[in-house]
N, C-alpha and C positions, 0 to 999 in steps of 0.2 A: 272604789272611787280613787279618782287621781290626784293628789294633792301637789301642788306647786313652793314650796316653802321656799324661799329666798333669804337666802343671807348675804346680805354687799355692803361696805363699806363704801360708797364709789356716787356720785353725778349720775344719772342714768339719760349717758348721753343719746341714746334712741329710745327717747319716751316711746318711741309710735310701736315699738315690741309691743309693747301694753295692751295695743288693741285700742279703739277709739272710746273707752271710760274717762271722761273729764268733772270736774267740779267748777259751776259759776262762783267767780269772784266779784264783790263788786267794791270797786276801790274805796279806799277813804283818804280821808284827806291828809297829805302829808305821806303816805306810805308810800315806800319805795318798791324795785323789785324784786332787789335782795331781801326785804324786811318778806315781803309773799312770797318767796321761795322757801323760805327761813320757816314760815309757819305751817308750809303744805310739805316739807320734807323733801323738797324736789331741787333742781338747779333754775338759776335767771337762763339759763339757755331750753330749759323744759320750756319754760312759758314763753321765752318770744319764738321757738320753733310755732307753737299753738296761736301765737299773737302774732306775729310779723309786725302789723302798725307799731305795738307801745316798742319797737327799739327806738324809735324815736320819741318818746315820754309818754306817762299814764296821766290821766285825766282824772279827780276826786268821780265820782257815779258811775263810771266806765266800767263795762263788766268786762273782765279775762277768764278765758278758760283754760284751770288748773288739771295737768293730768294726776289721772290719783295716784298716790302713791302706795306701793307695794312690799316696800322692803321696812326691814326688822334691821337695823346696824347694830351693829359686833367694835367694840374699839378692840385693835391690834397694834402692840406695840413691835416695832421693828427690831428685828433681833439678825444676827450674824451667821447665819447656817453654819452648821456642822460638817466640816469637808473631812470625810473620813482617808484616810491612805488608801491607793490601789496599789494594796501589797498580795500575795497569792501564797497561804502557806504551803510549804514543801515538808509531802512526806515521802521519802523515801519506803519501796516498800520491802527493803531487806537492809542489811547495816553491812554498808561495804571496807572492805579489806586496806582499800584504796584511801592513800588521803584525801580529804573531802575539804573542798573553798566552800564558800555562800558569795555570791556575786547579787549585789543590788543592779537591778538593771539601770542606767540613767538615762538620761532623756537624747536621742540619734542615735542610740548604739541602734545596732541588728546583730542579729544569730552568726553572721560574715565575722563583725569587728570583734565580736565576743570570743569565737569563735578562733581566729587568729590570735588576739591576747593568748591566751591558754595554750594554744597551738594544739587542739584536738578539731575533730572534725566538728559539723554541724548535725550530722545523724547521730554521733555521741552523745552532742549537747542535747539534742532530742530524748534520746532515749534513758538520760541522767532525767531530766524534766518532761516529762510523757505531756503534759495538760499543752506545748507549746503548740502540739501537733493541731489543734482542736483552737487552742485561745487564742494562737499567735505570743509575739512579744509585745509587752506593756513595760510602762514603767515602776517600778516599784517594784516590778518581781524580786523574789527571791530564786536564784538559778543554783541548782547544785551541780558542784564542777569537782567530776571524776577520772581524775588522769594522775598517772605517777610525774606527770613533768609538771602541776600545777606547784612544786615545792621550790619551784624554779623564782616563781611569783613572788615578787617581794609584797609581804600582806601587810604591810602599815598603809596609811589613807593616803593617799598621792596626787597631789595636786598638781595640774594643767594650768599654767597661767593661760588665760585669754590672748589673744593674738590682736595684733593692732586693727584698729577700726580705720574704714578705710569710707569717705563720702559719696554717693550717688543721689544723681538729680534724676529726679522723674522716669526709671526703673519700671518693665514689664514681667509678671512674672505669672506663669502659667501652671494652675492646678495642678496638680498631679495626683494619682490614685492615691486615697490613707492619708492626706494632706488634711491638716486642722487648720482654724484660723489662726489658733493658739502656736501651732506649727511654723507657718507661713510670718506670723508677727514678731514669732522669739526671732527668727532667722533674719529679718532687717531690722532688728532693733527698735520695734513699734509696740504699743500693745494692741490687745485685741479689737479695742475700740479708735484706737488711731489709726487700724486696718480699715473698720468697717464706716468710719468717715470717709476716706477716699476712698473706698467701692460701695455706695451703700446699696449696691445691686447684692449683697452677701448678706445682708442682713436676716434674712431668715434661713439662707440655705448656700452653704460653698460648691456650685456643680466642677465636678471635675473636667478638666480643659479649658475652665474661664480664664481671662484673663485680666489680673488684676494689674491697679497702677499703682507703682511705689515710689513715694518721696521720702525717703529715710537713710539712715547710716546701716549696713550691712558689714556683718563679721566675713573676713577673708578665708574660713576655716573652722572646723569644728571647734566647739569647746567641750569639752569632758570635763566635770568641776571637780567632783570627787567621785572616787573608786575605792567603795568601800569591798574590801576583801576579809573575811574574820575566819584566821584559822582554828582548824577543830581538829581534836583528835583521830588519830587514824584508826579505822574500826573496819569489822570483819568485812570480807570480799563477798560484796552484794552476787545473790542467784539471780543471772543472766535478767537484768533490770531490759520488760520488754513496754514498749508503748502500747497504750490500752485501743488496739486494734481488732476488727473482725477479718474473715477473707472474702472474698469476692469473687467471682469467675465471672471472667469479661463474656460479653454476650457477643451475638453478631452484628455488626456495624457499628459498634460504641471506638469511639475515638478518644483519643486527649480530651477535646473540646467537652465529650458530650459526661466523662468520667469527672474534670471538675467539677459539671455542671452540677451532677449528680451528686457531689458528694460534698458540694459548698467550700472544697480547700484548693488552693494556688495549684497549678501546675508543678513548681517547684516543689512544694510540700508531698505531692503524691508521687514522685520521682527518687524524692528520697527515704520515701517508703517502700520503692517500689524499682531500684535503678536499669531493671531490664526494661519500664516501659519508656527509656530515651531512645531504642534502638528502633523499637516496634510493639505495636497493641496489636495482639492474635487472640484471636476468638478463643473462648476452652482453658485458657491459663487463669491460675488462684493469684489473686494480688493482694496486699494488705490496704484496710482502708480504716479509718476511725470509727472507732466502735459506736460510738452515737450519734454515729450519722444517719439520716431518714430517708436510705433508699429506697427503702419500702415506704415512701410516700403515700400519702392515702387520697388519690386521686378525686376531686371534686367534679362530679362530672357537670350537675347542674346550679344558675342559679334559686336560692332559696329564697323561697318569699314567705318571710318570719310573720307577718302580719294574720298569717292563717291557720297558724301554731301557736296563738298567744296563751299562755296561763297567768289570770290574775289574780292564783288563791292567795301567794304568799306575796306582799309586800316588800318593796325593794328600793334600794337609795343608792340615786346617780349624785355625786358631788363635781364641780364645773368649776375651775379655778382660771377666773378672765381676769388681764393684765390690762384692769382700769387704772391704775396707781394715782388712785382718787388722791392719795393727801399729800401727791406733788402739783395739783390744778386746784385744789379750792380755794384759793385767792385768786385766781387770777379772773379778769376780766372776762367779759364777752369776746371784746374784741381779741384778747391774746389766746383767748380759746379757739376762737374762729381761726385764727392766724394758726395754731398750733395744728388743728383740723389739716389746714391745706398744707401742709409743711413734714407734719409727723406720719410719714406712712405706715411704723409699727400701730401706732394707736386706732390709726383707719382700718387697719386690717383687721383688728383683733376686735374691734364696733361692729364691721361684717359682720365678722365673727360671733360674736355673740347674740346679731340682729337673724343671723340663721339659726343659731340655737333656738333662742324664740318660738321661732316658726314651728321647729323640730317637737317642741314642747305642746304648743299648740296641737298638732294633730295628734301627739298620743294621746292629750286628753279624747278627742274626737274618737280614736281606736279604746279607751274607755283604761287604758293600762296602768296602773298598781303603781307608780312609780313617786317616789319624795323624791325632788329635786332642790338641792341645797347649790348655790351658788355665793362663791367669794373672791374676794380682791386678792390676786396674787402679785400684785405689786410687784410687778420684776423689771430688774435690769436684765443686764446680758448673762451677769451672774450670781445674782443675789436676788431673793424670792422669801416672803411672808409666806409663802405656804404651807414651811416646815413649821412655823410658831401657829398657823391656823391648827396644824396637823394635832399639835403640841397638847395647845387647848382648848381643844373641843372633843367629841365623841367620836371616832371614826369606827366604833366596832360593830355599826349596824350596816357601813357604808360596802355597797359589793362590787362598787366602778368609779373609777376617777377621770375626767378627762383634761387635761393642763397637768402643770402651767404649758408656756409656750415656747419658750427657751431651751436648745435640748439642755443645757448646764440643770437647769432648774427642774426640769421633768424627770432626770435621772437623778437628782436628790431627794426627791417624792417616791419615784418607784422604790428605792433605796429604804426609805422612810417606813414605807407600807408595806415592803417584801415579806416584812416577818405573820402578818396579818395577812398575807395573800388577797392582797385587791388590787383587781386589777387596773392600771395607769398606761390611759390611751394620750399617747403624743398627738395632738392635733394638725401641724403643720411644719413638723421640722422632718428635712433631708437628711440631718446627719448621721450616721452610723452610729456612733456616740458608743460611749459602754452598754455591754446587755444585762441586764434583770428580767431573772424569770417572769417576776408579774408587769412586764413594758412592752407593752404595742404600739408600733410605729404603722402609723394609719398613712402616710406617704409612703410611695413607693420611690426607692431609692435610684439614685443615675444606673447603678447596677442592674438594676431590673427593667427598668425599662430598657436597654440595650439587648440585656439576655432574653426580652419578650421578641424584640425585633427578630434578632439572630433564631430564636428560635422557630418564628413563621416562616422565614428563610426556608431554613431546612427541612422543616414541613414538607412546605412545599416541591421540595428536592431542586432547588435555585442555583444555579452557578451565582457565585457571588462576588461582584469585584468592586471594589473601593476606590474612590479617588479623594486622595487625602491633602489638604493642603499643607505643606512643609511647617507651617504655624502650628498644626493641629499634633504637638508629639504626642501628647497624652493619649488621646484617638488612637493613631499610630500605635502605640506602644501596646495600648487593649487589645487591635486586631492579633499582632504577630504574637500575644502573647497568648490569647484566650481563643481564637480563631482562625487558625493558622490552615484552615482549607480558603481563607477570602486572598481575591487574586489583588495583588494592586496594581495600579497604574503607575508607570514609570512617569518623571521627567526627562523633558531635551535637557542642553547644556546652560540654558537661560531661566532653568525651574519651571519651564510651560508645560503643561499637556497639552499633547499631541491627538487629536479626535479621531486619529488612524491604530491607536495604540491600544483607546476603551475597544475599538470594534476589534481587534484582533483575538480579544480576550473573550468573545464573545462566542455562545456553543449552541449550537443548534436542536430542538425537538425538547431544550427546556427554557425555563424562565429565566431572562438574565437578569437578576437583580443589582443596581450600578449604585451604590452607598455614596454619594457627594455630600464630603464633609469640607465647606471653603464657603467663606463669606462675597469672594473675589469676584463682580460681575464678569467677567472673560472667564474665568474656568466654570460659572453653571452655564453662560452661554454655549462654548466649547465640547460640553460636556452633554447636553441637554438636545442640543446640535446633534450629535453624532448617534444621540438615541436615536432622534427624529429620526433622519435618513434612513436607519437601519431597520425600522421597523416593517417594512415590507420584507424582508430577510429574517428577522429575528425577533423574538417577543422581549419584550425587556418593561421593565419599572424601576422609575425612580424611588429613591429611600431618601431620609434624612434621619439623624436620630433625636432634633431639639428645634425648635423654632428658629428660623432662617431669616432675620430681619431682611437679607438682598433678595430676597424671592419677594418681596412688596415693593419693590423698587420700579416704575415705570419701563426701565430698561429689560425685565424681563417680564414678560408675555404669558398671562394666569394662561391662555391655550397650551403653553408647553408645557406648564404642570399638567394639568388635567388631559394629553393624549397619553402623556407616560404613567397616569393614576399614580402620580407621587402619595407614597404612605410610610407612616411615621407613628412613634409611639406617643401616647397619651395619657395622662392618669384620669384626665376628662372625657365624653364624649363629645364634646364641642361639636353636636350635633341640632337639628330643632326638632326633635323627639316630642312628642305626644305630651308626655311626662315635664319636660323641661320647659316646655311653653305653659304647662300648668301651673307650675311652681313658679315661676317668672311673675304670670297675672295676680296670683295669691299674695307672692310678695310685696309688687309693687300699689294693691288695692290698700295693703294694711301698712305698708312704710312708705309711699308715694314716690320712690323711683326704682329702676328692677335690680335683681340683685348681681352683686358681684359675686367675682371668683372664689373671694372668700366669704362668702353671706351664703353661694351655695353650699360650699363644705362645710360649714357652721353646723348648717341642717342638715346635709348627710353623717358626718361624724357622728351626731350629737342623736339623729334618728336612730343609727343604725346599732347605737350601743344600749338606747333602750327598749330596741326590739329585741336584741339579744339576753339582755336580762331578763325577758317577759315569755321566756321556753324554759320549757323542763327542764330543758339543762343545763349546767354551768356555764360562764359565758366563756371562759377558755375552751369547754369541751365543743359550744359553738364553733369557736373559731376555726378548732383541730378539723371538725366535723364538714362546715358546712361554709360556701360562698355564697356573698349576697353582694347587690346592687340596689343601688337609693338615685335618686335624681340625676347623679352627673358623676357620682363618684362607683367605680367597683371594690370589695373588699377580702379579696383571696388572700387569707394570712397563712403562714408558714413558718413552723417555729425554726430557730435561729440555732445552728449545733452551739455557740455560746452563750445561749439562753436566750428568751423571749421571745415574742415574734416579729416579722417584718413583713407588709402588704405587699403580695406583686399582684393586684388588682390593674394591670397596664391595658388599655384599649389600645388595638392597630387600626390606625383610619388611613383613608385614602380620599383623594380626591377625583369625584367619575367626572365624565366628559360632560354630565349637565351642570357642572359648577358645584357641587353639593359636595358635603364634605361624609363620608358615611366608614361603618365598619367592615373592617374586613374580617372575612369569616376563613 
C-alpha cells in the first residue's frame, strides 16, 4: 500500500492538490473566517478559493465548503545553519627535502597569481597539490608550496590595504563562465540580495553571458586581505611527487574539443598535462589524463520506462523539503496574500512546484508503489533554510531520497548534512554549478550542457560550423575559441556590421552548414537570415541559437524565415504537444482548474521520476549510473561529476519544420 504521510508547517496555498474532498460548514452566528479556518486547520484563503462570494462577508445559516485537512504540524524553531569551511586537506604523499609554505587560497587568486607570488610554475603547483587537476582552485584550500626560492617569502600575514572606491551609476556587467552571484556582488560592492533586486531575472539561476544592471560603488583593483603563509620545517626531498593520472592513446579523429569533452577538464589543464598537445593531437600517442575520469562512459542507449520494473516488496521514504516559509505569512491578510501572490515569483514558482509534486504522488498511488512520502517547510531565504534543524530533529535513517530545498546555498548544506548517511539529495531547479557532494543531484541541466548537446549534433552530423557573434556576446565568444575552435566566425566591416557576403563565403558544399546567430540586434538576424535564404538553392544550411531569442518574436522578423532554415536549439523541455503532455495538461487542470506551468510540470516530473527510481531493484544511484529516463516534458541522463555527484545532461534539440510545429531532432 502506498501511504501519503505529510508533515508541513505551512497554509496549504493549493488546497485543490487535495483532490475535490471538502467538509459543509454551516455558519453561526457571529463567527468569522479566520475563527473557521482556525477550527478546520486550513488558511482564510482555503475557504474563499472554495467560496469566492463570502470574500465579501459570511452570512449566520450559510453553508461553506471546507477542504479537509491533511497535514500533522511539526513546530520548528529557526536555528542558524552550520557553515562548515571549504578547506581540502593536504597530504603530501612523501616528506620532501624542499622547504615546504602552506598557502590558504583567498578569494580572486588563480593558479597564475599564486603561481608568480612563489615564482614557480603552475605545473609544479599542480604537481605539489595533485587534487587541483581534478577539483580546480577553491577557496580555503590549503596549497603546498615546494620550491627552494619559496624562503625568499616573507611568511608573516601581510596585509593589502584596499584601494580607493571609486562611484558608478547605472553599470552593465556580463556573466562570465565560473561567475557566482557572491562573485559579481563582492566585486561592486553589493550583496547578493542587492544583486538579485536589480536583476531579479537571477533569481533562481545566473546564465552565463547575461547581462546584468549595476547601480553600486565598484573597487578599482583587486583586494587580497590576508595571506596567510605558515613556515614548516624543511623535510626529506619528496620521490618524484606525480598527479594522480592514467594514459590514454588518442584515437582517430579526436581533437582538443572532443579530449575535453571527454575528459570534463579545461583545455588549459590537459595542455599542461600534456604540453606536446599545443603543437598537434596525432592519432597513436599515450597522453596523461586524470585518473578518475569516466572515459569509459557507460553509454545509455535507451529510454527506460521504470514504471514496468517496479518492486513494491520493500518500503521506501521520499522526504520533499518546499519553501512555504509559512511563519513569515500567517498574519497576514488576504488581501497582502493575494498581493504577495502577484508580486512574489519565488513563492509562485515553488506553489507550482509543489502543485506538480501532487500530481506526481497521485499517480504513484494509482501505479500502487511502496512509497512514505514525508513533506516539510524549508523556510528559505537565499541563504538560510530550517531544513538542517528539520534534519537535526527528526528521524532521517529510514529516509532513502531527498528532494530540496531550492536554493543551491541550502541544498548543498543538506547534501552535506546527509552525505555521512548516503541519501541521496535531488536539486530541483537550480543551474548553479555550486560545490559537488557525492550524494547531490542536479536535476537541471546546466548552460554547459546544453551547449555541449548542441555542438555535439553539430558534429554528428559532420556540419561545417560558423558563428555570427554579436560584439556584446564576449562570453559566447570566448566559449567558441576556447572550447570549439574548428567553428568559423564571421568577421566585421569597420562599422561592427556583418557583411551577408562574408556568412556565404564561409559556406562548404555536399555538407550541412550550420550558422550559430548569437545577437539580439534586428538587422544582424535579418542580415544574417537573408543570406541563408538566398543561398539555399546552392547550399544546405540551418539556423542554431543556443537560448531563447526574445527579437525572433518581434513582428519585424517573419516565423517563414525561421521555419525554411528549421532553426534548432537546445531545450531541457520538449515544448512540444505530445500525446503525453496534452494528458497531463487535461489531468492537471481538471483537478487544479487552470493548466499547468513550467514549473507545476517539473514538480511532477522530478518528483515522479525519483519515486520511480526507488521503486527498482536497485539503488537509485546505481539507477542513475545505469539507466535514462524521460517523464512528461522533462529528460533525465545523469552523469557523475569527476568532483563528485551528478549532473543531468537530459538536453532535447528541437527544431522548427516548415508546418509551424516545433519537433525533435533526431
Amino acid at each position: 500500500m502506498f501511504k501519503n504521510s505529510v508533515y508541513i508547517v505551512v497554509f496549504m496555498f493549493v488546497s485543490s492538490v487535495f483532490g475535490q474532498n471538502y467538509t459543509k460548514h454551516t455558519v453561526i452566528k457571529g463567527e468569522t473566517i479566520l475563527q473557521i479556518a482556525q477550527k478546520y486547520k486550513v488558511t482564510p484563503y482555503d475557504i474563499y478559493k472554495l467560496n469566492p462570494d463570502s470574500q465579501s462577508g459570511i452570512q449566520p445559516n450559510s453553508v461553506l465548503l471546507i477542504p479537509n485537512s491533511i497535514v500533522n504540524t511539526v513546530t520548528k524553531s529557526e536555528i542558524k545553519p552550520k557553515i562548515s569551511s571549504n578547506e581540502v586537506n593536504l597530504k603530501p604523499s612523501s616528506k620532501p627535502t624542499q622547504q615546504t609554505k602552506t598557502h590558504i587560497v583567498e578569494a580572486k587568486e588563480t593558479l597564475y597569481s599564486i603561481s608568480k607570488l612563489y615564482k614557480i610554475s603552475i605545473e609544479e603547483l599542480q604537481k605539489a597539490n595533485t587534487f587541483l587537476i581534478t577539483d580546480g582552485l577553491k577557496i580555503g584550500q590549503k596549497l603546498a608550496i615546494l620550491d627552494s626560492q619559496v624562503s625568499q617569502i616573507n611568511t608573516s600575514k601581510t596585509i593589502v590595504n584596499p584601494t580607493s572606491i571609486v562611484n558608478f551609476e547605472n553599470r552593465t556587467h556580463e556573466v562570465l563562465p565560473k561567475e557566482t552571484k557572491y562573485s559579481i556582488a563582492k566585486k561592486y560592492g553589493l550583496t547578493v540580495e542587492e544583486l538579485e533586486k536589480q536583476n531579479p531575472e537571477i533569481l533562481v539561476n545566473l546564465p552565463i553571458g547575461f547581462i546584468l544592471k549595476i547601480k553600486s560603488k565598484i573597487t578599482t583593483s583587486d583586494e587580497r586581505t590576508i595571506l596567510k603563509i605558515e613556515s614548516q620545517e624543511p623535510k626529506a626531498k619528496p620521490e618524484n611527487i606525480q598527479a594522480k593520472t592514467t594514459d590514454y592513446t588518442i584515437k582517430s579523429g579526436e581533437t582538443i574539443y572532443s579530449l575535453t569533452h571527454l575528459f570534463k577538464i579545461s583545455e588549459a589543464a590537459l595542455i599542461s598535462l600534456n604540453p606536446e598537445l599545443k603543437n598537434q593531437v596525432k592519432e597513436g600517442i599515450t597522453i596523461k589524463v586524470p585518473a578518475n575520469s569516466s572515459f569509459s562512459k557507460n553509454i545509455k542507449s535507451d529510454i527506460s520506462d521504470f514504471s514496468k520494473s517496479i518492486n513494491t516488496k520493500s518500503r521506501k521514504e521520499l522526504v520533499l523539503f518546499i519553501p512555504f516559509n509559512a511563519s513569515k505569512i500567517q498574519s497576514d491578510s488576504l488581501i497582502i496574500m493575494s498581493d504577495r501572490l502577484k508580486k512574489d515569483k519565488f513563492l509562485n514558482m515553488t506553489l507550482d512546484f509543489y502543485a506538480g509534486s501532487m500530481m506526481a504522488i497521485d499517480s504513484a498511488k494509482v501505479l500502487g508503489l511502496n512509497i512514505n512520502v514525508k513533506i516539510y517547510d524549508s523556510e528559505e531565504t537565499k541563504n538560510t533554510t530550517t531544513a538542517l534543524n528539520t534534519i537535526e530533529t527528526n528521524n532521517f535513517s529510514n529516509t532513502d531520497a531527498v528532494i530540496g530545498p531550492f536554493y543551491q546555498t541550502n541544498i548543498e548544506k543538506v547534501a552535506e548534512a546527509l552525505s555521512s548517511k548516503n541519501i541521496p539529495v535531488i536539486s530541483p531547479l537550480s543551474k548553479e554549478e555550486g560545490n559537488s557532494y557525492p550524494n547531490l543531484f542536479q536535476t537541471m541541466p546546466q548552460i554547459d550542457a546544453t551547449r555541449t548537446a548542441i555542438f555535439d549534433y553539430m558534429h554528428e552530423k559532420n556540419g561545417n560550423i560558423i558563428a555570427v557573434i554579436d560584439p556584446k556576446k564576449i562570453a559566447v565568444k570566448q566559449y567558441i575559441e576556447e572550447f570549439q575552435k574548428d567553428v568559423k566566425l564571421v568577421g566585421l566591416n569597420d562599422k561592427g556590421i556583418f557583411i551577408a557576403d562574408s556568412i556565404k563565403k564561409l559556406f562548404v558544399k555536399d555538407k550541412l552548414n550550420f550558422v550559430i546567430m548569437e545577437s539580439e540586434k534586428t538587422g544582424t538576424i535579418v542580415t544574417t537570415t537573408s543570406a541563408m535564404l538566398n543561398s539555399l538553392k546552392e547550399f544546405q544550411s540551418q539556423l542554431v541559437i543556443f537560448e531563447n531569442n526574445e527579437t525572433l518574436d518581434f513582428e519585424e522578423i517573419d516565423l517563414s524565415r525561421i521555419t525554411k532554415l528549421k532553426m534548432i536549439y537546445p531545450s531541457i523541455s520538449k515544448e512540444s504537444n505530445a500525446d503525453d503532455i496534452l494528458k497531463f495538461e487535461r489531468a492537471f487542470k481538471k483537478k487544479n482548474k487552470i493548466l499547468p506551468s513550467q514549473y507545476a510540470t517539473r514538480g511532477f516530473d522530478v518528483t515522479f521520476d525519483t519515486m520511480l527510481r526507488l521503486s527498482q531493484d536497485k539503488s537509485y544511484e546505481q539507477t542513475v549510473i545505469d539507466f535514462a529516463s524521460e517523464q512528461v516534458d522533462s529528460k533525465f541522463d545523469y552523469e557523475k561529476k569527476i568532483s563528485g555527484g551528478y549532473t543531468n545532461k537530459g538536453v532535447y534539440i528541437l527544431y522548427y519544420d516548415k508546418d509551424f510545429s516545433i519537433k525533435e531532432a533526431k
